[in-house]
Every structure is written in C-alpha cells, then in structure tokens.
N, C-alpha and C positions, 0 to 999 in steps of 0.2 A: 159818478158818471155824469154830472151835472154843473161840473162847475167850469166855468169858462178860462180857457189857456190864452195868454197871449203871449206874442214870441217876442225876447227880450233882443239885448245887445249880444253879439255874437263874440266878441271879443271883451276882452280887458282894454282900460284904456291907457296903462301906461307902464306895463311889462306885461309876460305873459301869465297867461291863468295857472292859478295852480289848484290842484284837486286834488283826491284822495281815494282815488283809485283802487288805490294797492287793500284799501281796506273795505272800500263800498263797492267796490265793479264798475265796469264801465258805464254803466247806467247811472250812477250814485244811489239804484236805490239795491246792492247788493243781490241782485238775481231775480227780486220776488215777485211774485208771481201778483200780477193786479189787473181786472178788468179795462179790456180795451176801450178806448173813451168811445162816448158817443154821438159827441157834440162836435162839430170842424175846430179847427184852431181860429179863434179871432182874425179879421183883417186887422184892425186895429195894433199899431206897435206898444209892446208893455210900459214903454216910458210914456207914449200919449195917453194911456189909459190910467196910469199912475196921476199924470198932474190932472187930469180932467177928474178923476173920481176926489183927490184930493180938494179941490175947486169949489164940486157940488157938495161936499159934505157939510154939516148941518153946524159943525163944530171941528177942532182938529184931532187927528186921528194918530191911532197911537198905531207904528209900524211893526209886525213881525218880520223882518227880512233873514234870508240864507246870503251866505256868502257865493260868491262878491257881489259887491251892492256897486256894479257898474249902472244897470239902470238907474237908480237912484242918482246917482251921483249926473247921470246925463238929464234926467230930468232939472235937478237942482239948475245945473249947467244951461237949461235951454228954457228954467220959469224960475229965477232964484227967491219972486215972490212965496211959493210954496214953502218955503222954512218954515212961514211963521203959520202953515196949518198942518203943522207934525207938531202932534202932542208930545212924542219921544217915540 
C-alpha cells in the first residue's frame, strides 16, 4: 500500500500494444482481488522519474521491467546518457 505509482506512456510507440488478455483479464492482474492503494498517483511522468532515479543512483542499476518497455525506451530517447547507468 505504500509504494509509489507513476503513470507511464499510454501508448506503444510504433505499432499497436499487444496484451494478453484472453489469459490475464482485463486488468493483467487476472481478477484478483488486491487492496486499494493508498497513496495518490505520482504527479511526476514514469519516464521523468525513471531517468532522474537512474541519475541519483549511487552506481548503475540493474532493471526489472514488464512488457513493453515503451517508457524505457522514451526515456533512453529523451537522456541517451542513461545507457551507461543500466547495469543490465
């Protein structure tokens, strides 16, 4: 309940999104049942918060991402500096 959302790209950048649906629901998290957050959504956009946290880090940082890695990829796009503080 504590962990801070921020709202990504709304789109794919260079055909349309594809999902999986038919297997997860339309939520991707297949029906289940999870406590309402309680924190607002971030003003902050997920890609400004991506390269800023990427920035401050101490050393470079190794990413877990889901698919699609639009944000990412608009980050890289708008700081290409940031390559070189992704560990992998």
């Amino acid at each position: 309940r504590d962990v801070r959302v921020f709202a990504g790209c709304s789109n794919a950048l260079l055909r349309p999104a594809v999902n999986a649906s038919f297997c997860h629901g339309n939520d991707g998290l297949a029906g289940a049942s999870l406590p309402m957050p309680t924190m607002a959504l971030e003003k902050q956009h997920a890609v400004d918060f991506l390269i800023q946290s990427l920035e401050e880090a101490e050393e470079p940082l190794t990413l877990a991402m889901t698919a699609p890695l639009t944000n990412l990829a608009v980050a890289l796009c708008k700081a290409p500096h940031i390559v070189d503080l992704i560990k992998e």
